[in-house]
py3Dmol code that shows the C-alpha trace and the ligand (Angstrom):
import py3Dmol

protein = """\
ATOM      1  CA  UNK A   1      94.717  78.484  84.766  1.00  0.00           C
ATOM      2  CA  UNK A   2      97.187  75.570  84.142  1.00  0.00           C
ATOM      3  CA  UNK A   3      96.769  72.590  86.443  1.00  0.00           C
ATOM      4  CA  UNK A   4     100.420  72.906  87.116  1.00  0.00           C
ATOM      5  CA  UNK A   5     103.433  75.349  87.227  1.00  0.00           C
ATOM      6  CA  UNK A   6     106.410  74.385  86.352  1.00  0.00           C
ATOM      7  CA  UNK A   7     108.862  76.583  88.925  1.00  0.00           C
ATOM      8  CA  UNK A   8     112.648  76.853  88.335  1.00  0.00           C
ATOM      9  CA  UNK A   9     114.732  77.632  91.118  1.00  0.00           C
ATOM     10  CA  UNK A  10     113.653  77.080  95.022  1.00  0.00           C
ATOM     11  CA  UNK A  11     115.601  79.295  97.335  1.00  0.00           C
ATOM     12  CA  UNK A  12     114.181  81.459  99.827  1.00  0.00           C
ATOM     13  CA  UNK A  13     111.989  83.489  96.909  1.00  0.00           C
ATOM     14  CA  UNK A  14     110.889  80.183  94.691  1.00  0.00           C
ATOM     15  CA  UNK A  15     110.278  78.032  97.425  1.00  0.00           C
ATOM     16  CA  UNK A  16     107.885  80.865  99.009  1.00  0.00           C
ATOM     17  CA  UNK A  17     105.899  81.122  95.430  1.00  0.00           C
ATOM     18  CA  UNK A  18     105.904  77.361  95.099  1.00  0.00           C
ATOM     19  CA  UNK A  19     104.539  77.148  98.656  1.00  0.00           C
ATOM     20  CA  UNK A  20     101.578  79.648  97.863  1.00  0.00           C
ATOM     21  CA  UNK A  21     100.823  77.972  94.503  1.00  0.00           C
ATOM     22  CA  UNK A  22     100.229  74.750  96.242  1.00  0.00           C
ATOM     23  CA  UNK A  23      98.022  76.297  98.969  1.00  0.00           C
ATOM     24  CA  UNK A  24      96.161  78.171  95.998  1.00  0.00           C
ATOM     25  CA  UNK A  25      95.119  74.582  94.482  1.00  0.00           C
ATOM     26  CA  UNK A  26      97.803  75.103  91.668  1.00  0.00           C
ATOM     27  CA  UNK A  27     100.284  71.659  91.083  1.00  0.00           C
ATOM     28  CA  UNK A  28     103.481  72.662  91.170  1.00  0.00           C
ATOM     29  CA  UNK A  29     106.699  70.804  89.405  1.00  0.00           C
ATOM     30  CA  UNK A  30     110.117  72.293  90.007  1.00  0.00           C
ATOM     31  CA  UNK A  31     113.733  71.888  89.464  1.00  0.00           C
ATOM     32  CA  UNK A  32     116.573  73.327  91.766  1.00  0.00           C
ATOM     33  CA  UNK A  33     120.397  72.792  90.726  1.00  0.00           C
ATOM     34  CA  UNK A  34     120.668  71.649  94.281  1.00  0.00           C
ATOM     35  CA  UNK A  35     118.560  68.671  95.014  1.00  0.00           C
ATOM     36  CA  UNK A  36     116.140  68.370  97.417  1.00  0.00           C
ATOM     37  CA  UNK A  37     115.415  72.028  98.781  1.00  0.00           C
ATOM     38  CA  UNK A  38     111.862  70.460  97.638  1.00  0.00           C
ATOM     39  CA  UNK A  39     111.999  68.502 101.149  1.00  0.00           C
ATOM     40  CA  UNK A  40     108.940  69.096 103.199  1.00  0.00           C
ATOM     41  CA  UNK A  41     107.553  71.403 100.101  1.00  0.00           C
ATOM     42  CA  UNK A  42     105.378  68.937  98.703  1.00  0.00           C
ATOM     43  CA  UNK A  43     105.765  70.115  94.696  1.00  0.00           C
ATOM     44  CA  UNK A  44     106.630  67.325  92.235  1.00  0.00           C
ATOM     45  CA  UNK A  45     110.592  67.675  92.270  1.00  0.00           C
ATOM     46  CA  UNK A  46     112.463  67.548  88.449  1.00  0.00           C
ATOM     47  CA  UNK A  47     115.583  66.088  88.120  1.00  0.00           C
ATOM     48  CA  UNK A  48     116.375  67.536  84.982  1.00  0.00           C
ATOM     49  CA  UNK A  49     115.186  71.539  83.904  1.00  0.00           C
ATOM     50  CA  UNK A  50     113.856  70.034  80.462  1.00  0.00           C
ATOM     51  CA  UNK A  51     111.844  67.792  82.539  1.00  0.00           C
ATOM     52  CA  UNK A  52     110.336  70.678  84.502  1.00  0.00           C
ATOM     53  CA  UNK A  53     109.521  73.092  81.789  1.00  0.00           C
ATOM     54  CA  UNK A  54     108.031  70.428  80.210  1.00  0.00           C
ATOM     55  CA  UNK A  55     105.573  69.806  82.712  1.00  0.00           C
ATOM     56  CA  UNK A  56     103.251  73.274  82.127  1.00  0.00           C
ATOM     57  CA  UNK A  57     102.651  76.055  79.455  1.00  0.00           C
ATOM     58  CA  UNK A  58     104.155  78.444  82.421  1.00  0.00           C
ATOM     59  CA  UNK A  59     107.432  78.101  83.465  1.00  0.00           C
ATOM     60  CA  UNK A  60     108.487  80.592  85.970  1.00  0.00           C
ATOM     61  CA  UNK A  61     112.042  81.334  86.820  1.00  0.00           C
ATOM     62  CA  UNK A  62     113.310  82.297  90.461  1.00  0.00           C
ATOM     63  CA  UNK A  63     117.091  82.304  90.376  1.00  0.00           C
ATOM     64  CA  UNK A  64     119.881  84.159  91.730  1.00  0.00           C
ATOM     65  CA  UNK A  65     120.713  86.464  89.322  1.00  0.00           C
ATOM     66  CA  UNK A  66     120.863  87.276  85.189  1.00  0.00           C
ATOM     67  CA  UNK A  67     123.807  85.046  84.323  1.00  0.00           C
ATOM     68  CA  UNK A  68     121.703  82.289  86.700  1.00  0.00           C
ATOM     69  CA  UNK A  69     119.050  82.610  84.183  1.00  0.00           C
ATOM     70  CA  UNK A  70     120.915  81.790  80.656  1.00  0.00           C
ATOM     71  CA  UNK A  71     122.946  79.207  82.751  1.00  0.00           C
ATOM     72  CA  UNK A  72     119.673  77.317  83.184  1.00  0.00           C
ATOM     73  CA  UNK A  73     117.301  78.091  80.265  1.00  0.00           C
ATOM     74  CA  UNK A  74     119.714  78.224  77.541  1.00  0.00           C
ATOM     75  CA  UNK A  75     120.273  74.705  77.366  1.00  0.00           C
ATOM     76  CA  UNK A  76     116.509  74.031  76.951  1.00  0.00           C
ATOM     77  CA  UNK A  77     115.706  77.149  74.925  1.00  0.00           C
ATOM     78  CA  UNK A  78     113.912  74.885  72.118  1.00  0.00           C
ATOM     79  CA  UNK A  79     111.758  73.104  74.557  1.00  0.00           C
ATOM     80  CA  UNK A  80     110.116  76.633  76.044  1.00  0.00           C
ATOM     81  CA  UNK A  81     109.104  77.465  72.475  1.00  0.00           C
ATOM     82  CA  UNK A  82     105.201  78.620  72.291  1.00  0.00           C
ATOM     83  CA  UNK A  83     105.476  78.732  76.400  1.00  0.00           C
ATOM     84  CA  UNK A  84     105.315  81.304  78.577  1.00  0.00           C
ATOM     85  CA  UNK A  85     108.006  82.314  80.721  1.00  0.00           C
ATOM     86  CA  UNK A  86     107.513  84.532  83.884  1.00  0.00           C
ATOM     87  CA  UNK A  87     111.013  85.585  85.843  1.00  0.00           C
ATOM     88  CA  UNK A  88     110.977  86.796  88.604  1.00  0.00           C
ATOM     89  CA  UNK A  89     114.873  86.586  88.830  1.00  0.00           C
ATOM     90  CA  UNK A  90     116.314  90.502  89.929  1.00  0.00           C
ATOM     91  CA  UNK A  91     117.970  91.786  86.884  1.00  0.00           C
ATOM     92  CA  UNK A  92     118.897  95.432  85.768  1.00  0.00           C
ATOM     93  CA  UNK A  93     116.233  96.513  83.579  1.00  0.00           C
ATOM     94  CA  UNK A  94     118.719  96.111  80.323  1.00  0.00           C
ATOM     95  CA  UNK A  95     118.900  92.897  81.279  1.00  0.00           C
ATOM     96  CA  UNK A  96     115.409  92.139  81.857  1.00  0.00           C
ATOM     97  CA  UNK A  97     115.590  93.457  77.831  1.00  0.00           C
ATOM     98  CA  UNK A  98     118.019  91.171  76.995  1.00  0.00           C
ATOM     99  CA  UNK A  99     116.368  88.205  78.198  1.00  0.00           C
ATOM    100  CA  UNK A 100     113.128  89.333  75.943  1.00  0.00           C
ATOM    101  CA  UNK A 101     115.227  89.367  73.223  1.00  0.00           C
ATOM    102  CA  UNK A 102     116.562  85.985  73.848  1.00  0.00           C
ATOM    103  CA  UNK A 103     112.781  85.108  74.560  1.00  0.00           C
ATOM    104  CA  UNK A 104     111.522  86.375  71.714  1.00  0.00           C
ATOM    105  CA  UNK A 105     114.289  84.887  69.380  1.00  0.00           C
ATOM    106  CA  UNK A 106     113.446  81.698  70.762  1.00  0.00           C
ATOM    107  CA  UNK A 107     109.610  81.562  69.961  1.00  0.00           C
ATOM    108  CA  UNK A 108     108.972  82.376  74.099  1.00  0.00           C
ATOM    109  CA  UNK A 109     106.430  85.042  75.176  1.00  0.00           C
ATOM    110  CA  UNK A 110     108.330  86.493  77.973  1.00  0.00           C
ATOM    111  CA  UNK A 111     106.893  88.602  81.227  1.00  0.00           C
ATOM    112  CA  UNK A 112     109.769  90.073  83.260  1.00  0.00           C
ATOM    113  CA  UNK A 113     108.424  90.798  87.338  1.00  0.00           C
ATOM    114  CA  UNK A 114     109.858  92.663  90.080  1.00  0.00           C
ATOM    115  CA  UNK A 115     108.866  91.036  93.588  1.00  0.00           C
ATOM    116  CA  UNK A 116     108.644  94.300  95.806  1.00  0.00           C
ATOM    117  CA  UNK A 117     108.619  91.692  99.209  1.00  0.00           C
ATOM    118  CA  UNK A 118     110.370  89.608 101.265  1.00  0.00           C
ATOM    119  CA  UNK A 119     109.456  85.129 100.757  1.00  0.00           C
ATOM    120  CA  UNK A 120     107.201  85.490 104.120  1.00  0.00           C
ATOM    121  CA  UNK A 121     104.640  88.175 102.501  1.00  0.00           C
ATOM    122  CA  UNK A 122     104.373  86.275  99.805  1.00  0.00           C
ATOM    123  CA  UNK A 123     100.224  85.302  99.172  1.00  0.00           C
ATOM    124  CA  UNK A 124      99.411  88.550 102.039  1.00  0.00           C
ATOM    125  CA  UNK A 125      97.909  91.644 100.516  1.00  0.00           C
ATOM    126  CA  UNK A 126     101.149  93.808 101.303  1.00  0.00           C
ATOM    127  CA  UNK A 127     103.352  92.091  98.632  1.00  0.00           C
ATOM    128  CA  UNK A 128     102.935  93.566  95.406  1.00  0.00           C
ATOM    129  CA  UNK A 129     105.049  92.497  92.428  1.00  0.00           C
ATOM    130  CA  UNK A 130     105.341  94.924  88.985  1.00  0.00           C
ATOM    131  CA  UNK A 131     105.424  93.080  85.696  1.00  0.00           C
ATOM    132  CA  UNK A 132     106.660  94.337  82.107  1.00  0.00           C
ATOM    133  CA  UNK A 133     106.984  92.050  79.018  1.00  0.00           C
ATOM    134  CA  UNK A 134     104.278  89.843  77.243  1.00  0.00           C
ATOM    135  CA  UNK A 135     100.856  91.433  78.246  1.00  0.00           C
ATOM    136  CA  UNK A 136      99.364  88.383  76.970  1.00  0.00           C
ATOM    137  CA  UNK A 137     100.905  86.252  79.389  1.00  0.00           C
ATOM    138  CA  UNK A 138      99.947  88.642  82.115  1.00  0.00           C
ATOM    139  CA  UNK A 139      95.876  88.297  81.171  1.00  0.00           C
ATOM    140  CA  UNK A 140      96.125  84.689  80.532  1.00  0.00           C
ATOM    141  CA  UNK A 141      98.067  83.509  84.199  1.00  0.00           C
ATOM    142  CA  UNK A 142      96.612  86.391  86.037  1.00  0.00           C
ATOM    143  CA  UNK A 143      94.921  83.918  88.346  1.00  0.00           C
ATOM    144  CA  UNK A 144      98.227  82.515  88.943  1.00  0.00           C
ATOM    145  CA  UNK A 145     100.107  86.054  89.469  1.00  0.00           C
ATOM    146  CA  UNK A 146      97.688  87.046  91.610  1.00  0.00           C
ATOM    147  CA  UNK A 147      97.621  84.350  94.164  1.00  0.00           C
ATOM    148  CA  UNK A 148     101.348  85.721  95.123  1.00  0.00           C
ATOM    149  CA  UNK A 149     100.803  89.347  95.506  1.00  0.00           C
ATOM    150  CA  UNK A 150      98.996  92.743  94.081  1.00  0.00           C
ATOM    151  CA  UNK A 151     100.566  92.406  90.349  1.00  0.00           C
ATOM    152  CA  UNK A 152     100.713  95.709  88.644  1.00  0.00           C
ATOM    153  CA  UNK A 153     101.362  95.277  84.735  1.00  0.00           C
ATOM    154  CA  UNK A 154     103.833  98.521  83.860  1.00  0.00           C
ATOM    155  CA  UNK A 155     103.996  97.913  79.844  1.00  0.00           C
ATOM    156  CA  UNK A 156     105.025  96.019  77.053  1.00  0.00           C
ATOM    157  CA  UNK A 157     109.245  97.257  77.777  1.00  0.00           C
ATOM    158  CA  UNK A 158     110.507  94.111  79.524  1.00  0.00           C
ATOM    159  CA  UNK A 159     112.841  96.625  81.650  1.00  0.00           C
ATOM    160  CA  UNK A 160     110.474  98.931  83.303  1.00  0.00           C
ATOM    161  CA  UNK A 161     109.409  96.746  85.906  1.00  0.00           C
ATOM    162  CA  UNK A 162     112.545  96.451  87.115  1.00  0.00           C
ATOM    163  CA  UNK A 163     113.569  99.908  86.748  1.00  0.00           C
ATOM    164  CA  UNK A 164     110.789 100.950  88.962  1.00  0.00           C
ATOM    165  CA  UNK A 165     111.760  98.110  91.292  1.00  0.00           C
ATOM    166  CA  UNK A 166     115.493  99.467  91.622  1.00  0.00           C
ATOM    167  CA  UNK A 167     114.321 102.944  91.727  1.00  0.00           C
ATOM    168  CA  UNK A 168     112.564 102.454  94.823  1.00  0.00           C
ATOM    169  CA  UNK A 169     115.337  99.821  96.409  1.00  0.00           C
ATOM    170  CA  UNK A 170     117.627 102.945  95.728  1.00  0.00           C
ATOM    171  CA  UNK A 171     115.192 104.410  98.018  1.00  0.00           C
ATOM    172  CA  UNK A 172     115.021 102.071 100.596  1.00  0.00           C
ATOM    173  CA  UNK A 173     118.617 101.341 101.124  1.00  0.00           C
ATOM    174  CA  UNK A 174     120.048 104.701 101.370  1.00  0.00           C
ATOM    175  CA  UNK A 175     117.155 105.380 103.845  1.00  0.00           C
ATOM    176  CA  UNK A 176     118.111 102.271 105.550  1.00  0.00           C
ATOM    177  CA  UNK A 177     121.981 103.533 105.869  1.00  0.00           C
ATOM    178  CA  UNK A 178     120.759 106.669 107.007  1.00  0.00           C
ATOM    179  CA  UNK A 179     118.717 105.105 109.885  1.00  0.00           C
ATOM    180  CA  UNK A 180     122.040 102.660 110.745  1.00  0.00           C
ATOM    181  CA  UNK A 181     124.210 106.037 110.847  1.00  0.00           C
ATOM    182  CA  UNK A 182     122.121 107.284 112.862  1.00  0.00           C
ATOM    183  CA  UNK A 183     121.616 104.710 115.061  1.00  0.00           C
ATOM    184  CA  UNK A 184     125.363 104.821 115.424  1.00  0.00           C
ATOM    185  CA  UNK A 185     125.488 109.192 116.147  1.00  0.00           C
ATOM    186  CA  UNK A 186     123.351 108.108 119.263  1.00  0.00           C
ATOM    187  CA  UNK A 187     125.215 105.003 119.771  1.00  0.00           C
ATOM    188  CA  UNK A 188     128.501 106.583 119.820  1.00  0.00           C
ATOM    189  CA  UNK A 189     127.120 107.519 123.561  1.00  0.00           C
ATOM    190  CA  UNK A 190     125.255 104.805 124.716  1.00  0.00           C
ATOM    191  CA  UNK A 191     121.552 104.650 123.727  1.00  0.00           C
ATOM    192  CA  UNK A 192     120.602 101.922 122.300  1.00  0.00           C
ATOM    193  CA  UNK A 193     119.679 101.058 118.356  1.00  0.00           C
ATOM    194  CA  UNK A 194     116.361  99.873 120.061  1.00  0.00           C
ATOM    195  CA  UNK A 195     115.669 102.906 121.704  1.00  0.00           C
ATOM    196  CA  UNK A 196     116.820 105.051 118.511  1.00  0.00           C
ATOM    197  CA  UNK A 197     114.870 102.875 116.380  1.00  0.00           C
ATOM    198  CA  UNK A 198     111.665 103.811 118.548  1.00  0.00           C
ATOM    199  CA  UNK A 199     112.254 107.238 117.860  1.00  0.00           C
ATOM    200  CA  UNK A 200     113.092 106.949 114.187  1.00  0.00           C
ATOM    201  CA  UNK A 201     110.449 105.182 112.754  1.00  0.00           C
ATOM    202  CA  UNK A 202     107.196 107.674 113.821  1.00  0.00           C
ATOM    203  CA  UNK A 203     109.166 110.239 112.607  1.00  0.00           C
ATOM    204  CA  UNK A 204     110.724 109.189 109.067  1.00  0.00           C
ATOM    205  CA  UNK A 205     107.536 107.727 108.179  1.00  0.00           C
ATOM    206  CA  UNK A 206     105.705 111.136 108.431  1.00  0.00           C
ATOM    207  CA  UNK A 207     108.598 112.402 106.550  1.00  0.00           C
ATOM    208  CA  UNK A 208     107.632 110.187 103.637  1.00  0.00           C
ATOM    209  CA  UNK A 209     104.857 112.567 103.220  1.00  0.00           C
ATOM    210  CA  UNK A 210     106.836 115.499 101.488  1.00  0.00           C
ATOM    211  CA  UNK A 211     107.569 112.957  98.749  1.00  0.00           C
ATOM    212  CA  UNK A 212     104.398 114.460  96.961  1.00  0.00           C
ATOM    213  CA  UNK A 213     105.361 117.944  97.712  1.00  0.00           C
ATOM    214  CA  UNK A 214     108.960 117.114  96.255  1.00  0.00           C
ATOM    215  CA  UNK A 215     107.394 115.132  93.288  1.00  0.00           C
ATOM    216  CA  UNK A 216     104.578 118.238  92.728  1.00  0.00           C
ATOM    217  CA  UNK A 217     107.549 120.875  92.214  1.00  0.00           C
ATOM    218  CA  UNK A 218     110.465 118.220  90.444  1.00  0.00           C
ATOM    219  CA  UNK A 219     107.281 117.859  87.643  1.00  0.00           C
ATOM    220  CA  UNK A 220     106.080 121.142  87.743  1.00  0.00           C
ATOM    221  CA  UNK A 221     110.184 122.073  86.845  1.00  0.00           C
ATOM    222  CA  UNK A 222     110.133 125.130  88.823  1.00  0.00           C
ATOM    223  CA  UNK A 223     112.004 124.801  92.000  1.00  0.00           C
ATOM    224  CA  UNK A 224     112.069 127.821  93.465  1.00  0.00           C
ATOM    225  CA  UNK A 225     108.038 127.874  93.928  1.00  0.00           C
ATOM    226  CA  UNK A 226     106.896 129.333  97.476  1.00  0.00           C
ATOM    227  CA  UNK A 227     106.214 127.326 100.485  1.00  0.00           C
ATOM    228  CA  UNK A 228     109.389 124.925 100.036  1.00  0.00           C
ATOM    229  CA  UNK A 229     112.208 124.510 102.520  1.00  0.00           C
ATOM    230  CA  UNK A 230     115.185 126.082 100.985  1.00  0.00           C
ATOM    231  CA  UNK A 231     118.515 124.251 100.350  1.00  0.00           C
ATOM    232  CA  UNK A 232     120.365 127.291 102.400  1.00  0.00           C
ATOM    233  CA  UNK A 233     117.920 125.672 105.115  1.00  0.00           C
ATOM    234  CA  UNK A 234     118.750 122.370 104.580  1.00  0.00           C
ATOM    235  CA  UNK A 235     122.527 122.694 104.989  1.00  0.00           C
ATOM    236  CA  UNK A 236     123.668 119.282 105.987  1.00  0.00           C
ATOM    237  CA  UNK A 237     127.353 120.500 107.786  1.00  0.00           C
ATOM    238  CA  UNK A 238     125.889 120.548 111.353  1.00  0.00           C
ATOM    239  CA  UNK A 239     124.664 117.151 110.515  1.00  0.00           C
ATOM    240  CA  UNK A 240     128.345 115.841 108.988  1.00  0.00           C
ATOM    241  CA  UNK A 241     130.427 117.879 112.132  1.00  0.00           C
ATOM    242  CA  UNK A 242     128.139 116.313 115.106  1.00  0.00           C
ATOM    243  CA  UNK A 243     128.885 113.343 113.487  1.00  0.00           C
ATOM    244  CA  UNK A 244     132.575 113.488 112.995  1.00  0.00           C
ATOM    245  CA  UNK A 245     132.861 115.261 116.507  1.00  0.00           C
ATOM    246  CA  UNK A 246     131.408 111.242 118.273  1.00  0.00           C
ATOM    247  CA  UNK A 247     133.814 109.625 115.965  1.00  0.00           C
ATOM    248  CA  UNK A 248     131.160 108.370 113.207  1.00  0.00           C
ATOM    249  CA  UNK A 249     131.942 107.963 109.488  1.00  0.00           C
ATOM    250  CA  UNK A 250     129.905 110.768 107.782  1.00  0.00           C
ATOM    251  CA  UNK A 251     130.833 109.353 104.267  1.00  0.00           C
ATOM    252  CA  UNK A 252     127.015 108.630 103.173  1.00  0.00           C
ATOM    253  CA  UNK A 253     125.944 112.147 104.774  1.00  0.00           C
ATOM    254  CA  UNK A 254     129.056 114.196 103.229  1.00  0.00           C
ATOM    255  CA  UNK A 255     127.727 113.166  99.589  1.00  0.00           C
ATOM    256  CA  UNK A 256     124.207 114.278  99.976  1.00  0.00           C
ATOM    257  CA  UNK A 257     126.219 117.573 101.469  1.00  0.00           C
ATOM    258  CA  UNK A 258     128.517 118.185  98.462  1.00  0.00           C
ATOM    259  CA  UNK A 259     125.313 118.161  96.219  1.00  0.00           C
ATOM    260  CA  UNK A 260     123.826 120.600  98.541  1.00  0.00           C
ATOM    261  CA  UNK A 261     126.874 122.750  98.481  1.00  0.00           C
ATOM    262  CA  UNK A 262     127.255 122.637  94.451  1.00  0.00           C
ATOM    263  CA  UNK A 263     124.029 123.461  93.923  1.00  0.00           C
ATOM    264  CA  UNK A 264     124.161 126.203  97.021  1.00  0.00           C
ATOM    265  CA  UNK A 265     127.471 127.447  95.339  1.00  0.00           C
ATOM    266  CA  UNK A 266     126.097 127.290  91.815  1.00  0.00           C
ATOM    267  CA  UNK A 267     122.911 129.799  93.265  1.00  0.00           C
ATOM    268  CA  UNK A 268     120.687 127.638  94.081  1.00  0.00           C
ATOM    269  CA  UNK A 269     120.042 128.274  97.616  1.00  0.00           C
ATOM    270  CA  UNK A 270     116.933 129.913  97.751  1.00  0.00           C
ATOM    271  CA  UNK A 271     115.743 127.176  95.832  1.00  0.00           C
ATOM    272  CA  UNK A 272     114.038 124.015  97.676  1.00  0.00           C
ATOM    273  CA  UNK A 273     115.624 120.789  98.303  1.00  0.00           C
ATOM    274  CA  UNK A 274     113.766 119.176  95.304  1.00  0.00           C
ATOM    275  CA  UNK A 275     116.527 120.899  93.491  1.00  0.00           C
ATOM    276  CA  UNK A 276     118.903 118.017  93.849  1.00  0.00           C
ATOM    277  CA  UNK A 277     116.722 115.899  91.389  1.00  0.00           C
ATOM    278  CA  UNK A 278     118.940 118.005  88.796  1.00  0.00           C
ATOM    279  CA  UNK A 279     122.475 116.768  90.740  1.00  0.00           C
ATOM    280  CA  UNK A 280     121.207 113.245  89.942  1.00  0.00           C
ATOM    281  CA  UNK A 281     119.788 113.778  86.627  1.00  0.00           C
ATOM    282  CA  UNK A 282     123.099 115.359  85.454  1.00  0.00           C
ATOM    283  CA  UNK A 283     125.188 112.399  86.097  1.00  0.00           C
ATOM    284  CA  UNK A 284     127.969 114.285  87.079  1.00  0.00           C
ATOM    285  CA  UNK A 285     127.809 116.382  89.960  1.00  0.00           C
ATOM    286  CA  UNK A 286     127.073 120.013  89.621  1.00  0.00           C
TER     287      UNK A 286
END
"""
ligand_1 = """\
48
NDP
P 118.424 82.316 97.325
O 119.873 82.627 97.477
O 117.666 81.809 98.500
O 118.229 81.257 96.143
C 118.920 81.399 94.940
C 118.410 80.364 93.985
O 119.080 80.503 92.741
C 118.653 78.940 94.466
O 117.588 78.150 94.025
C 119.951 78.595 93.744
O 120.127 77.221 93.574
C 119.689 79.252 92.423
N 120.886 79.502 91.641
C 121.884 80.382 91.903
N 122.794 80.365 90.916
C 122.365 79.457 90.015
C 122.875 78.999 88.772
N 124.006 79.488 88.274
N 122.177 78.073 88.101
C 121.026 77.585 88.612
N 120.497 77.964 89.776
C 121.150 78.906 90.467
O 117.762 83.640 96.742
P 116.217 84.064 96.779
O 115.358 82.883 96.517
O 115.981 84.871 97.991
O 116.162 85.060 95.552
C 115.903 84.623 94.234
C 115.629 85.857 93.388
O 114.503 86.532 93.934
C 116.800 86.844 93.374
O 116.962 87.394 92.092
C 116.343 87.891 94.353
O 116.906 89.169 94.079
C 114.830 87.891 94.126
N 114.125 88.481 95.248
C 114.308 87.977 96.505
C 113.737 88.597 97.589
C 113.945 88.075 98.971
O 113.540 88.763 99.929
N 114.500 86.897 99.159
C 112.926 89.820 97.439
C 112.736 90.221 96.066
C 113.348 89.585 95.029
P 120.952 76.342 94.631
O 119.957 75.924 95.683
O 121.474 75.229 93.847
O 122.035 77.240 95.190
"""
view = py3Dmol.view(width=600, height=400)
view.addModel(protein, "pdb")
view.setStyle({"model": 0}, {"cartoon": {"style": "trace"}})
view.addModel(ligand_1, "xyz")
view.setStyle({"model": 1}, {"stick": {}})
view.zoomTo()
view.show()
């Protein structure tokens, strides 16, 4: 374990991982672009990046975004050489690549991580975090890693941390517009989101149980095995007309319903719902 970490970029995110390193017994020194978000914090503040990364053999990078990344660690490329460099920055997973590339052209074992949590769990057993890149780095600041959040180490490809990361944001959001629609179907006469949201949430979460079921016939690649709710069943258009009869926008709804449809129209329907894994794999519709 280094004495200290040198962390690059304090918003919400760095500041929370800075926080829990210092409660952890780790020094911390850290740069921000805009000065003192280190008030109150109590890490050694940089005034300079090159100063920072100078400070440990770990230099971990919390920024806004990809571009965010090369603005700040290009200029001091040559001064990360033989360190290690954890980011924790959200890229796509070809750009987590890209930055290994860079890393690796620059002498810098690189670890890429995905931070599946919001700054408050950070340090609480519910955050996890996935990592790809330099395994090496992962054994040797594991300590460190650790004191944020259950790290899971998903292989030596920079981008499949990330991937997975998306993949299950992908998740999340369209279940989280699918919750606001509804809330607005029910709102569109008066009860409340509260009271719809008090409904909602017993219910979807038990729904996340047919996930294995789905994920037990999409590998097994035969969808029309018994025991499956059929897509003729799961006809969305009762769904999209209730809620174009209260005056809601069914545009989120209407696209899961065309894929039905296609695959409905293409013969499909006896077939269960896991079928639309092939909608999405195909890129285009059909
Ligand atoms: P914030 O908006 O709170 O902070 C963004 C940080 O990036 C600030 O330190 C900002 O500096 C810095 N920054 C932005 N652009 C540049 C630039 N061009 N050059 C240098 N520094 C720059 O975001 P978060 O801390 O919440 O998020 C940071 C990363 O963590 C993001 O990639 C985000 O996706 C990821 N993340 C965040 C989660 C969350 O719940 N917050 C959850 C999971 C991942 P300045 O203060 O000068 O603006």
């Amino acid at each position: 374990t280094p004495d200290t970490v040198a962390v690059v970029g304090l918003g919400a995110m760095g500041r929370a991982l800075a926080a829990r390193l210092l409660d952890t017994g780790h020094g911390v020194t850290a740069w921000n672009r805009t000065p003192g978000r280190d008030a109150d914090l109590g890490v050694r503040a940089s005034a300079t990046v090159a100063e920072a990364v100078a400070a440990s053999p770990l230099v971990v990078a919390c920024l806004l975004r990809h571009s965010s990344v090369h603005e700040t660690l290009d200029p001091v490329a040559g001064r990360l050489r033989g360190k290690a460099l954890v980011n924790l920055t959200t890229t796509t997973p070809n750009e987590a690549r890209e930055l290994a590339g860079w890393a690796a052209g620059h002498g810098i074992d690189y670890l890429d991580g995905a931070i599946l949590a919001v700054p408050d769990m950070i340090g609480s057993p519910g955050a996890q975090v996935y990592y790809s890149g330099s395994r090496a780095v992962f054994d040797r600041f594991r300590t460190v890693l650790d004191a944020w959040a259950t790290s899971t180490f998903d292989g030596s490809d920079a981008g499949r941390a990330s991937l997975i990361d998306l993949a299950m944001l992908s998740g999340m959001y369209q279940m989280f517009a699918g919750f606001l629609h509804g809330a607005a179907m029910v709102g569109s006469e008066g009860m409340s989101a509260t009271d719809f949201a008090a409904r909602a949430t017993p219910f979807i979460s038990a729904m996340t149980d047919g996930f294995a079921g789905f994920a037990q016939v999409v590998d097994g690649g035969d969808y029309t095995v018994a025991g499956q709710q059929s897509l003729d069943f799961s006809d969305l258009s009762d769904i999209v007309r209730a809620s174009e009869e209260q005056g809601v926008n069914s545009a989120t709804l209407a696209v899961v319903q065309a894929l039905v449809s296609r695959q409905i129209a293409t013969g499909h329907g006896s077939e269960g719902f896991a079928r639309l894994y092939e909608s999405f794999r195909a890129r285009a519709v059909r």
